[in-house]
N, CA, C and O atoms as a GROMACS GRO file, in nm:
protein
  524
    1UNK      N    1   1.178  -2.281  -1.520
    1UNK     CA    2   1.091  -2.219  -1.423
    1UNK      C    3   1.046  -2.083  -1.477
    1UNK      O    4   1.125  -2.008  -1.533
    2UNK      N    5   0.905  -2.049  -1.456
    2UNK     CA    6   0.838  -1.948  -1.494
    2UNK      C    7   0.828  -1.808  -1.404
    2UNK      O    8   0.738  -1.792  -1.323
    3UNK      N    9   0.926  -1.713  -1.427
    3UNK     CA   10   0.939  -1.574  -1.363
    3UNK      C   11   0.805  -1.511  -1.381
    3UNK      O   12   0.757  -1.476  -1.489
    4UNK      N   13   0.718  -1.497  -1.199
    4UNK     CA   14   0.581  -1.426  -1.271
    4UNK      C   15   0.600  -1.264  -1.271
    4UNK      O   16   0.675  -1.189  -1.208
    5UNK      N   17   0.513  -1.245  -1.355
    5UNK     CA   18   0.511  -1.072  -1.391
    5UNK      C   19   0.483  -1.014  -1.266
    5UNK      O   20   0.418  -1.070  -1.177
    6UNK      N   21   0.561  -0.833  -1.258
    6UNK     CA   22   0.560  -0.819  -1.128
    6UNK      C   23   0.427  -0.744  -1.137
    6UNK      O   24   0.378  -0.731  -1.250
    7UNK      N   25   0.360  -0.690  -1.027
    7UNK     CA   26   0.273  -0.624  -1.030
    7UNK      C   27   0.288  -0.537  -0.970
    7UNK      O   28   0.332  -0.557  -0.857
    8UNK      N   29   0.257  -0.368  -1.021
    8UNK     CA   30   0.273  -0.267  -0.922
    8UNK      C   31   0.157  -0.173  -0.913
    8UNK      O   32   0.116  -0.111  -1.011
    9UNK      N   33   0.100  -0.161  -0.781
    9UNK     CA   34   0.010  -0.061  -0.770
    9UNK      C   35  -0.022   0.039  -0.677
    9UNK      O   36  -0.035   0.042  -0.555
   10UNK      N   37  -0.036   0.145  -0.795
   10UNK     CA   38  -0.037   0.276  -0.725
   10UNK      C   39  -0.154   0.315  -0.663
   10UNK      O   40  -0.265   0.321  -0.715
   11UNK      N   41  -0.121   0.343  -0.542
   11UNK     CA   42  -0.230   0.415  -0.461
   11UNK      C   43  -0.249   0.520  -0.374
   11UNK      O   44  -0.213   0.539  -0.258
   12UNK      N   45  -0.344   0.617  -0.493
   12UNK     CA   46  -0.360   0.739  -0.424
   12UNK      C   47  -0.444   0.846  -0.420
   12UNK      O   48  -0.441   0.968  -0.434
   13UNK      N   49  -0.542   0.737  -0.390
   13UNK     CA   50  -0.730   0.798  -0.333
   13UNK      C   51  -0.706   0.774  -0.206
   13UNK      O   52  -0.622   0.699  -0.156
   14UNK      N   53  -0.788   0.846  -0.154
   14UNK     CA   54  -0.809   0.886  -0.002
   14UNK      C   55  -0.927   0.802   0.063
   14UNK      O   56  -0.949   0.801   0.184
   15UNK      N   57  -1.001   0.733  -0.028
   15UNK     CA   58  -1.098   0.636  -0.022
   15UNK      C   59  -1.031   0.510   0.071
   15UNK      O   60  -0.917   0.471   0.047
   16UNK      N   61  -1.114   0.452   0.181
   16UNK     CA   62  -1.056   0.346   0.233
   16UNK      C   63  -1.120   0.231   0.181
   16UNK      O   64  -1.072   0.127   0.226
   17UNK      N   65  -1.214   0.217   0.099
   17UNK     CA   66  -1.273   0.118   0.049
   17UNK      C   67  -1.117   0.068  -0.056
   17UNK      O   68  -1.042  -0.029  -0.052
   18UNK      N   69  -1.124   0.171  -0.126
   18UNK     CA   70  -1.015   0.143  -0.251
   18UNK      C   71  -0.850   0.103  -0.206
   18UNK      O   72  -0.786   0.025  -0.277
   19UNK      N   73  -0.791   0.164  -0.083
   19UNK     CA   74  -0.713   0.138  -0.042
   19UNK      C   75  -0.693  -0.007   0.036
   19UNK      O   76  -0.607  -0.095   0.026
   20UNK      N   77  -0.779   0.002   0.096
   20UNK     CA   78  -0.821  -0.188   0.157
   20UNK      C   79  -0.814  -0.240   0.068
   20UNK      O   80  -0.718  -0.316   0.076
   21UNK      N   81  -0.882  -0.249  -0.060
   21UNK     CA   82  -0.859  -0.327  -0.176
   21UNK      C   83  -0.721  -0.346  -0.250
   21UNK      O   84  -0.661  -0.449  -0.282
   22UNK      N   85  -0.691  -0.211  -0.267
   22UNK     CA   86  -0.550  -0.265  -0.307
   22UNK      C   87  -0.471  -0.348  -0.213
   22UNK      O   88  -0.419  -0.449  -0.260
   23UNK      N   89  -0.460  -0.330  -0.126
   23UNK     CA   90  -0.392  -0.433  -0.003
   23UNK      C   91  -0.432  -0.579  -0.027
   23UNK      O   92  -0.356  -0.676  -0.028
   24UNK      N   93  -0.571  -0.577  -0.048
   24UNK     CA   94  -0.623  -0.738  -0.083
   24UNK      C   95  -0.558  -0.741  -0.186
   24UNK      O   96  -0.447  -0.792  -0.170
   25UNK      N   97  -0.588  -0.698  -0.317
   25UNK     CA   98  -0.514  -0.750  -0.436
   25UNK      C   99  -0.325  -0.779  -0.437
   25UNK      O  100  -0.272  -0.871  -0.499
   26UNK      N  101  -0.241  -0.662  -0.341
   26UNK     CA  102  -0.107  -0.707  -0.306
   26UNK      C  103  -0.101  -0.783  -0.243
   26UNK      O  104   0.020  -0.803  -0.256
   27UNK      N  105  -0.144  -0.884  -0.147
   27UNK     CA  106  -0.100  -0.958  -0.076
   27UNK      C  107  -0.169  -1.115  -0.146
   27UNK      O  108  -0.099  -1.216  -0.138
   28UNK      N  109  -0.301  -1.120  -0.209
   28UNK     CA  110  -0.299  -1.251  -0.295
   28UNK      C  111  -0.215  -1.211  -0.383
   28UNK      O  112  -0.130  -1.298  -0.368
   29UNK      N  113  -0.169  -1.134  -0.477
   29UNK     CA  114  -0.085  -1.146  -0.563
   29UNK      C  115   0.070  -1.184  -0.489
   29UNK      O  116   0.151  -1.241  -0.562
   30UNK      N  117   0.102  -1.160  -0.378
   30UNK     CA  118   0.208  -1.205  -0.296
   30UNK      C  119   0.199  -1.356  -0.263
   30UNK      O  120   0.285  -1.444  -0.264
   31UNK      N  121   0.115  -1.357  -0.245
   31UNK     CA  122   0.029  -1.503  -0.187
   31UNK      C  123   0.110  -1.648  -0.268
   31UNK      O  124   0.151  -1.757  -0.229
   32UNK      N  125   0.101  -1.559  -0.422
   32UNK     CA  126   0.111  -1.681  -0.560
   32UNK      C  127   0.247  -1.662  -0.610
   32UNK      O  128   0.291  -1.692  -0.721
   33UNK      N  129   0.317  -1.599  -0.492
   33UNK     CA  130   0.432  -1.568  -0.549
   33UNK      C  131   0.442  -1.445  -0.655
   33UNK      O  132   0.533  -1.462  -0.737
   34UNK      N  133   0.395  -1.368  -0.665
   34UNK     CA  134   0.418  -1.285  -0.791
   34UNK      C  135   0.456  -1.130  -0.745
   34UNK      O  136   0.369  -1.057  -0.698
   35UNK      N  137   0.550  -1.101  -0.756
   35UNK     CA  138   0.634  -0.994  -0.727
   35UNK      C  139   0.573  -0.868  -0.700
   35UNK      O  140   0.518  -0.819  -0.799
   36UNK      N  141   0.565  -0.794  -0.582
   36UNK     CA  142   0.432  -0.707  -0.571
   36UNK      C  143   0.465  -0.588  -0.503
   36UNK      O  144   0.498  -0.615  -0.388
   37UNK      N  145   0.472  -0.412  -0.540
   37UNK     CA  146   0.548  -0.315  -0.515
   37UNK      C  147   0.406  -0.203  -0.490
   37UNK      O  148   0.354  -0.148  -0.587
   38UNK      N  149   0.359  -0.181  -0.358
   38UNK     CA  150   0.283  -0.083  -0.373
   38UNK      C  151   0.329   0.059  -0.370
   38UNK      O  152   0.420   0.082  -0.290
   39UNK      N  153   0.277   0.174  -0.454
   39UNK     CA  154   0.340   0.286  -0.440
   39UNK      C  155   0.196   0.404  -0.372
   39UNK      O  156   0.084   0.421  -0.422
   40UNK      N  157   0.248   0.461  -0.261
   40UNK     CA  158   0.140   0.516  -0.210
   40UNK      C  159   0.165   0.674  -0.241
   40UNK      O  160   0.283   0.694  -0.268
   41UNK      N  161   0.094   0.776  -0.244
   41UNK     CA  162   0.111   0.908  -0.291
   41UNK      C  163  -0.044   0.972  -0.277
   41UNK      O  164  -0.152   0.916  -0.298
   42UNK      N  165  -0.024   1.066  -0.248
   42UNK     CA  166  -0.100   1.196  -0.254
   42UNK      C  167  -0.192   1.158  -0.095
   42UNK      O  168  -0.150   1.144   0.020
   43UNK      N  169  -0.370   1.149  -0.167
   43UNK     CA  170  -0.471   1.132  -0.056
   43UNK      C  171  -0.451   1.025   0.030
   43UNK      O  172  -0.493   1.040   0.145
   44UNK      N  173  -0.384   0.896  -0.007
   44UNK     CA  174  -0.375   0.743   0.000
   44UNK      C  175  -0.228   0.776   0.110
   44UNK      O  176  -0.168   0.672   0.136
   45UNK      N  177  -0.164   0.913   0.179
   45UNK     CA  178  -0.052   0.886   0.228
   45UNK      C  179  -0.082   0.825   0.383
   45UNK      O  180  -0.020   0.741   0.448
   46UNK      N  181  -0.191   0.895   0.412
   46UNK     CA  182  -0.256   0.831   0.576
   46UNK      C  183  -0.189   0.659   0.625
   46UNK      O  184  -0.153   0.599   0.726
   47UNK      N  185  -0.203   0.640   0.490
   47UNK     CA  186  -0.221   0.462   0.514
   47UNK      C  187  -0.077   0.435   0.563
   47UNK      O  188  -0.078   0.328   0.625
   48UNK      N  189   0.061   0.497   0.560
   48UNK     CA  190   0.154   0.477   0.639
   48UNK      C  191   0.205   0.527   0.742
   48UNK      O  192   0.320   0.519   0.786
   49UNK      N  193   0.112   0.581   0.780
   49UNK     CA  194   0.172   0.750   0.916
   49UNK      C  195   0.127   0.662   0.997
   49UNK      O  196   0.021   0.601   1.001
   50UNK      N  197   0.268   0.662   1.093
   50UNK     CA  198   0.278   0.603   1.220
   50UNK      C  199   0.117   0.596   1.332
   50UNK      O  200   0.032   0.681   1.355
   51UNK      N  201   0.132   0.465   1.378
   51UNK     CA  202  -0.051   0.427   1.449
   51UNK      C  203  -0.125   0.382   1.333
   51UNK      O  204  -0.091   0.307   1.241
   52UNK      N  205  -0.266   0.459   1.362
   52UNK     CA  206  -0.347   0.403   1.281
   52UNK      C  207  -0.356   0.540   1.173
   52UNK      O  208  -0.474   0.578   1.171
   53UNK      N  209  -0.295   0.600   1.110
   53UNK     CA  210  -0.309   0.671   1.042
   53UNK      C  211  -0.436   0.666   0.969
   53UNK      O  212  -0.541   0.731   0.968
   54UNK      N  213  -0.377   0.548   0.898
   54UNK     CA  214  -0.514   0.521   0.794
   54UNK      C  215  -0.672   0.524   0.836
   54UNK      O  216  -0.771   0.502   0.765
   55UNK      N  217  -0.665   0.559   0.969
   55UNK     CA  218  -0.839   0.553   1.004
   55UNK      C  219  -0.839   0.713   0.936
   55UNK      O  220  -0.952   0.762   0.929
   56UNK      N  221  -0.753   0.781   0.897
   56UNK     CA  222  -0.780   0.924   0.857
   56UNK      C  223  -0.876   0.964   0.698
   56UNK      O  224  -0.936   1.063   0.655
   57UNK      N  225  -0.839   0.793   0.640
   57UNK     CA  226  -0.917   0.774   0.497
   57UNK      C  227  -1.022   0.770   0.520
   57UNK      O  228  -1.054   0.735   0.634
   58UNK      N  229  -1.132   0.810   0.414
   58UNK     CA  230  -1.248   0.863   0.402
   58UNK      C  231  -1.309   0.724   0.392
   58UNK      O  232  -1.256   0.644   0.316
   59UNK      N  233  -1.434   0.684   0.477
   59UNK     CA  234  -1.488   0.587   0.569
   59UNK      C  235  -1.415   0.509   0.582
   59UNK      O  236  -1.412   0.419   0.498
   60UNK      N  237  -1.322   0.507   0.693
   60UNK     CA  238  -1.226   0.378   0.766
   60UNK      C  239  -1.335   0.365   0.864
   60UNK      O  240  -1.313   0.249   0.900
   61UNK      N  241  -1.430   0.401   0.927
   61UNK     CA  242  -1.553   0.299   1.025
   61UNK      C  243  -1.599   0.206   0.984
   61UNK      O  244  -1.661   0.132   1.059
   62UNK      N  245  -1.584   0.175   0.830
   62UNK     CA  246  -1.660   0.025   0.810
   62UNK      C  247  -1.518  -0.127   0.844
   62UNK      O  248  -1.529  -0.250   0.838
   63UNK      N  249  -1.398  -0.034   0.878
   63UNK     CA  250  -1.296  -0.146   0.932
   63UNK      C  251  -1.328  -0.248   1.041
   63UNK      O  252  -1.298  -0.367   1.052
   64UNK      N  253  -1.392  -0.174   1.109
   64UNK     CA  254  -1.444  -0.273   1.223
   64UNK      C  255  -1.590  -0.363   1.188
   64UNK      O  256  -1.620  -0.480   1.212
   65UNK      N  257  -1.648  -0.276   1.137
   65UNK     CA  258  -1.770  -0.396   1.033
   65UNK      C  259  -1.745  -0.494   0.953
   65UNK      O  260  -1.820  -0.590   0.942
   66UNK      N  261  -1.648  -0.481   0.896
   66UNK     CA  262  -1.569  -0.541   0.785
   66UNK      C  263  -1.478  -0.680   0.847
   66UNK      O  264  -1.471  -0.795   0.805
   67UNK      N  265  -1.421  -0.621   0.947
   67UNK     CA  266  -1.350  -0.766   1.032
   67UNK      C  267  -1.488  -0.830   1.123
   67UNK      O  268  -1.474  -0.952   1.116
   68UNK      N  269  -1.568  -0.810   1.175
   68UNK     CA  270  -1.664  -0.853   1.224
   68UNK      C  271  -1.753  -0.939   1.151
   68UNK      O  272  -1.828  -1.018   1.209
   69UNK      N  273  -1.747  -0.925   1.006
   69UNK     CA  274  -1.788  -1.042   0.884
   69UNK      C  275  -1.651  -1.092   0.843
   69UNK      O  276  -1.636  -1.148   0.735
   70UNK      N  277  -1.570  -1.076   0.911
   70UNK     CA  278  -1.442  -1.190   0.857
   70UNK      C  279  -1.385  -1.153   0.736
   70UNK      O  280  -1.338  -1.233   0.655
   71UNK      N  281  -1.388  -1.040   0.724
   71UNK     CA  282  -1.304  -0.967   0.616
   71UNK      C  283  -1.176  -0.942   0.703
   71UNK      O  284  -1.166  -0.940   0.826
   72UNK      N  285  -1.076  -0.922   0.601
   72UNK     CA  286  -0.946  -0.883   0.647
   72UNK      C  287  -0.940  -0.744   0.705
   72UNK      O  288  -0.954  -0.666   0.611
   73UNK      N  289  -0.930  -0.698   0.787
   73UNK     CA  290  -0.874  -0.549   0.822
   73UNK      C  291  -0.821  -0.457   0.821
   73UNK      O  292  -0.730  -0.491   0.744
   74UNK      N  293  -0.802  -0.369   0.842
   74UNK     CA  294  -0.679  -0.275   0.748
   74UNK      C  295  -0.569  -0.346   0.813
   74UNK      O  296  -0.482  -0.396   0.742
   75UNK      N  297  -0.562  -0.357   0.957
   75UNK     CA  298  -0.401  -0.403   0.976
   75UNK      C  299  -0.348  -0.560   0.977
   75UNK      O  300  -0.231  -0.597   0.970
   76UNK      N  301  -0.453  -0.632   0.987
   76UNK     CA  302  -0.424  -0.715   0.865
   76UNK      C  303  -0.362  -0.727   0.768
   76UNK      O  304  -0.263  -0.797   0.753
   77UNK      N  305  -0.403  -0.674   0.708
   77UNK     CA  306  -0.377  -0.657   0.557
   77UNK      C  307  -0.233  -0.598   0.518
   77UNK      O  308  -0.170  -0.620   0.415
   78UNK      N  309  -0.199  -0.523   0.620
   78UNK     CA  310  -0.066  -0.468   0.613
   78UNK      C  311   0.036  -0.526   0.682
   78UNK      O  312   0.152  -0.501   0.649
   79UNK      N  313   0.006  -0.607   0.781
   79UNK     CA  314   0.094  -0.729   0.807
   79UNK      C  315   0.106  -0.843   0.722
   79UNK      O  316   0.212  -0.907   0.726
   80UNK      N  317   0.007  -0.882   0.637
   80UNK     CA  318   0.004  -0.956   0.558
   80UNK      C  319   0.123  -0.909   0.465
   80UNK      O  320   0.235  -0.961   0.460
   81UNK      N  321   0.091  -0.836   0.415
   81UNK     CA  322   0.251  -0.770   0.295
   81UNK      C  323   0.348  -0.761   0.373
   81UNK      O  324   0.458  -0.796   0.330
   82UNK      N  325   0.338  -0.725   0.476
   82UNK     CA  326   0.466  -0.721   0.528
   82UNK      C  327   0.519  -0.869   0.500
   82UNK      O  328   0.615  -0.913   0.437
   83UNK      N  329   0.420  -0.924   0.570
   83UNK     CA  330   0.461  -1.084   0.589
   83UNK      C  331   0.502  -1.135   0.440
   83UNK      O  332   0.581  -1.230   0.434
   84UNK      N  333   0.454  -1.078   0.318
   84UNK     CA  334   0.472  -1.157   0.200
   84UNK      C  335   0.571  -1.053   0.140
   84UNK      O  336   0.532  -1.008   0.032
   85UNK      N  337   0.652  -1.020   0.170
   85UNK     CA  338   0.741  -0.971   0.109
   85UNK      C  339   0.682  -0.823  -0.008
   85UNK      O  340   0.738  -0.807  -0.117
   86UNK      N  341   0.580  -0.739   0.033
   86UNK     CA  342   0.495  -0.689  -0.033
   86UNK      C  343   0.606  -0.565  -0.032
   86UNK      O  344   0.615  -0.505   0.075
   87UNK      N  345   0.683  -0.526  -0.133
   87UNK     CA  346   0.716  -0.412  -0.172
   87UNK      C  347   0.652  -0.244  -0.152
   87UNK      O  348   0.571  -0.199  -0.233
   88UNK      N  349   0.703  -0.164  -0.035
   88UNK     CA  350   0.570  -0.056  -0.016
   88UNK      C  351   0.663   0.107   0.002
   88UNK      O  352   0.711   0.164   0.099
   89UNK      N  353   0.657   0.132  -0.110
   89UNK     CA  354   0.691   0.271  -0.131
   89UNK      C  355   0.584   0.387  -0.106
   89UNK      O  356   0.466   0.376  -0.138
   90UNK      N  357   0.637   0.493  -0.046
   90UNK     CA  358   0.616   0.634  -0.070
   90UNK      C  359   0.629   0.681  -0.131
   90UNK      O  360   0.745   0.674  -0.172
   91UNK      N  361   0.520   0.795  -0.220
   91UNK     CA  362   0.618   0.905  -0.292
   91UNK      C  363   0.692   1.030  -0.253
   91UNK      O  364   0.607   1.100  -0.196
   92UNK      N  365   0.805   1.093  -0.254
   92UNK     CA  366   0.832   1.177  -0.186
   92UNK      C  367   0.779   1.312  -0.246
   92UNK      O  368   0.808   1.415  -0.187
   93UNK      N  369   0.712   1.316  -0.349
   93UNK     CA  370   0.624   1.439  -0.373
   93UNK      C  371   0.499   1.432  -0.287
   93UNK      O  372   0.476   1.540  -0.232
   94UNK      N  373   0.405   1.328  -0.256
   94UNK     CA  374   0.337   1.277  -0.212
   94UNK      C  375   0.361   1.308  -0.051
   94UNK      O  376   0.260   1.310   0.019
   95UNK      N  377   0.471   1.329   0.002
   95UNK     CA  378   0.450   1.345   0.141
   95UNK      C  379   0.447   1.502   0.162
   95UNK      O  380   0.390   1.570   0.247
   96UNK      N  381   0.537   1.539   0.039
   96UNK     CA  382   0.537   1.672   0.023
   96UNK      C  383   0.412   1.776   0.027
   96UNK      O  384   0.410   1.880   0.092
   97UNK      N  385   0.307   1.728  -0.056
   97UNK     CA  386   0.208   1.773  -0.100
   97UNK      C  387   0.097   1.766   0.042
   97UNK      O  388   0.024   1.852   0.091
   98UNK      N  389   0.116   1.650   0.072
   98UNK     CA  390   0.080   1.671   0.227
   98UNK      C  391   0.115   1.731   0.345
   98UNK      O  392   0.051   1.734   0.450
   99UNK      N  393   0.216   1.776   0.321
   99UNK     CA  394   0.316   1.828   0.399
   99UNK      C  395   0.325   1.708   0.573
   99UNK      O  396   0.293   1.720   0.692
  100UNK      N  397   0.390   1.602   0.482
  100UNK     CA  398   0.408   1.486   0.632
  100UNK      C  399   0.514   1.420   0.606
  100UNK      O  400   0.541   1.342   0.514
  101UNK      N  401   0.575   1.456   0.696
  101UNK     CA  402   0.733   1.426   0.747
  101UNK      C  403   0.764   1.267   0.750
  101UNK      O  404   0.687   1.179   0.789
  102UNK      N  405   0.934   1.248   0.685
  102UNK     CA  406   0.905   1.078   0.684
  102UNK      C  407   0.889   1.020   0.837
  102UNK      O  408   0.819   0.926   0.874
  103UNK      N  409   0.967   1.099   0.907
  103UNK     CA  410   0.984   1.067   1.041
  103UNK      C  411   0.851   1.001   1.120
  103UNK      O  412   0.842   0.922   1.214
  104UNK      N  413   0.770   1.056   1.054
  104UNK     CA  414   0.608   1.008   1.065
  104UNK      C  415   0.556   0.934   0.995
  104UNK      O  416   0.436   0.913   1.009
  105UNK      N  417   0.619   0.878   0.910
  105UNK     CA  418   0.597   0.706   0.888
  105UNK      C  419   0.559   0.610   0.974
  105UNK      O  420   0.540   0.645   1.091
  106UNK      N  421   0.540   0.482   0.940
  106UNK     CA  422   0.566   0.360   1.042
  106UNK      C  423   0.649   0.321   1.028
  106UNK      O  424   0.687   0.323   0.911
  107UNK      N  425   0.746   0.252   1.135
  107UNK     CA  426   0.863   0.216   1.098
  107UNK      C  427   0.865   0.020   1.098
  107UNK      O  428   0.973  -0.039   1.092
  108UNK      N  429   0.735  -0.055   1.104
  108UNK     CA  430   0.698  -0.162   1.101
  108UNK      C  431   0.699  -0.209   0.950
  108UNK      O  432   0.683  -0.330   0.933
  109UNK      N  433   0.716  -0.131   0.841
  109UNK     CA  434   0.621  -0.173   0.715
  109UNK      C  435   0.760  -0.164   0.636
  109UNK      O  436   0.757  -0.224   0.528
  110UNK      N  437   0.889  -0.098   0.671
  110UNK     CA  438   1.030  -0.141   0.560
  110UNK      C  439   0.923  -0.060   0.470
  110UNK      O  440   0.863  -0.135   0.393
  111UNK      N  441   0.867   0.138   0.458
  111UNK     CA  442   0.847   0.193   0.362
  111UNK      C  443   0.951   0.224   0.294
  111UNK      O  444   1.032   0.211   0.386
  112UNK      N  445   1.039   0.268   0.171
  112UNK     CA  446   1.103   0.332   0.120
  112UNK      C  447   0.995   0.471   0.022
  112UNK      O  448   0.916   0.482  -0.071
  113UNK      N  449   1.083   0.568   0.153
  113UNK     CA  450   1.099   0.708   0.041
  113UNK      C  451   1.138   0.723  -0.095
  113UNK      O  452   1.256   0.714  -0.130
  114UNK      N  453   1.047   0.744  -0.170
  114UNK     CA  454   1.100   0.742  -0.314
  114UNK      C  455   1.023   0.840  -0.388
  114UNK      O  456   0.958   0.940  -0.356
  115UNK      N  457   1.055   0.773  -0.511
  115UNK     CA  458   0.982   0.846  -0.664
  115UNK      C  459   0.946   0.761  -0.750
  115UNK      O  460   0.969   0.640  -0.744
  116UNK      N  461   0.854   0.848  -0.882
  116UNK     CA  462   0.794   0.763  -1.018
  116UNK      C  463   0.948   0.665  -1.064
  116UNK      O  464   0.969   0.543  -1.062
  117UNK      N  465   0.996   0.731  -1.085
  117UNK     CA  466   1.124   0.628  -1.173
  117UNK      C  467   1.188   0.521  -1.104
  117UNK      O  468   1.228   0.428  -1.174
  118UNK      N  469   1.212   0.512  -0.949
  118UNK     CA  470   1.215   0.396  -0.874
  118UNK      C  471   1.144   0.310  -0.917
  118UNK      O  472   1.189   0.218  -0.986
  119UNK      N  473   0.986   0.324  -0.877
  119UNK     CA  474   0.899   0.250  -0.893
  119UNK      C  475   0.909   0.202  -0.993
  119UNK      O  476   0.910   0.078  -0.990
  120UNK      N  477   0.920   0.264  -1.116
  120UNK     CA  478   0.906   0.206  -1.260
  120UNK      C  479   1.010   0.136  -1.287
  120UNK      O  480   1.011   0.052  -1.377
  121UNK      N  481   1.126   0.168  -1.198
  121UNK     CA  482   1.286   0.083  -1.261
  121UNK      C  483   1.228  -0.039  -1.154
  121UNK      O  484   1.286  -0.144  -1.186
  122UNK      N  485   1.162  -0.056  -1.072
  122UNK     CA  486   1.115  -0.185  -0.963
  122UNK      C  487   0.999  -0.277  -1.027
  122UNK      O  488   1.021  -0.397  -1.043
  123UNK      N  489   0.884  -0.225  -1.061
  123UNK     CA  490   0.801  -0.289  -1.186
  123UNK      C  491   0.880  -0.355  -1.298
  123UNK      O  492   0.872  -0.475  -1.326
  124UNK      N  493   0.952  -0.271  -1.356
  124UNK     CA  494   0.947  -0.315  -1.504
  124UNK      C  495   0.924  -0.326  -1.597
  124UNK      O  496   0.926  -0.230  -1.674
  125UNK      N  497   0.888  -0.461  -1.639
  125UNK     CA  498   0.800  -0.461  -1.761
  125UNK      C  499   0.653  -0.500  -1.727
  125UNK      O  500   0.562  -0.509  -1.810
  126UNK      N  501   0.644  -0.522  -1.585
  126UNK     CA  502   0.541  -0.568  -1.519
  126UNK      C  503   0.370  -0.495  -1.547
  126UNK      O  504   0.352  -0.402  -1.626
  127UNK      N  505   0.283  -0.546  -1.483
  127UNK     CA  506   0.178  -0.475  -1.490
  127UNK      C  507   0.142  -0.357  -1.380
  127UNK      O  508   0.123  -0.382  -1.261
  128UNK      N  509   0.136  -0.228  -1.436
  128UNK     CA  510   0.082  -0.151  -1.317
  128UNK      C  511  -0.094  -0.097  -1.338
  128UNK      O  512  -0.145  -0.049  -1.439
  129UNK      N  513  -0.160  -0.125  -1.200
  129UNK     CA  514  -0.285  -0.076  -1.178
  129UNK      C  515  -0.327   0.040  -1.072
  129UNK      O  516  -0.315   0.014  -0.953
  130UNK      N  517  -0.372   0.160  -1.109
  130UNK     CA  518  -0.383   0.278  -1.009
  130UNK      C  519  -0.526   0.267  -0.965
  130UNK      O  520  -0.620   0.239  -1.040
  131UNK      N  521  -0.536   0.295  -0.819
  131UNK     CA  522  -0.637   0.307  -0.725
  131UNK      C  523  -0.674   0.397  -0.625
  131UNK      O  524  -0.775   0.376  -0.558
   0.00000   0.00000   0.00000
């Protein structure tokens, strides 16, 4: 049996176009089975702060346009990983730099507080892509 490569991707533009996307790309890559660890940091931290944080990313109004053509949604998309076993870290410089408390997380999404070397000891030898 064939172990697939894991995939890890970092995300941390403040862009909601780019952040929606990475979500699409973690959750088909979850989809096929293939081992999938998002790491969120810096502008990109909105996307886990308790509610809808993420409407705080720079144009989250096309979310509701976007599900209205049958695109996935932001929270969608984040139930989806949840649902697929989608690996979803914080960075803890990253909350820092924002100055946002974990306590203000979501507590729906199993985030782990972390760092670069987690992540990288969780990847591997895997492929990582930043967004």
């Amino acid at each position: 049996m064939t172990v697939a490569t894991p995939l890890g991707l970092v995300v941390l533009s403040g862009d909601y176009t780019r952040v929606h996307y990475a979500l699409m790309m973690a959750s088909a890559a979850a989809a096929i089975d293939r081992p999938v660890t998002v790491f969120v940091t810096m502008d990109a931290v909105p996307l886990l702060e308790s509610g809808e944080g993420w409407r705080r990313l720079a144009g989250s109004d096309r979310d509701d346009d976007l599900k209205g053509r049958g695109v996935a949604d932001m929270e969608t998309l984040l139930q989806a990983c949840t649902a697929l076993d989608v690996g979803m870290m914080v960075c803890e410089a990253g909350l820092k730099g924002l100055d946002v408390a974990e306590d203000a997380l979501r507590d729906d999404l199993g985030v782990e507080v972390t760092g670069l070397v987690t992540f990288y000891q969780t990847v591997g030898d895997g492929q990582i892509v930043s967004l």
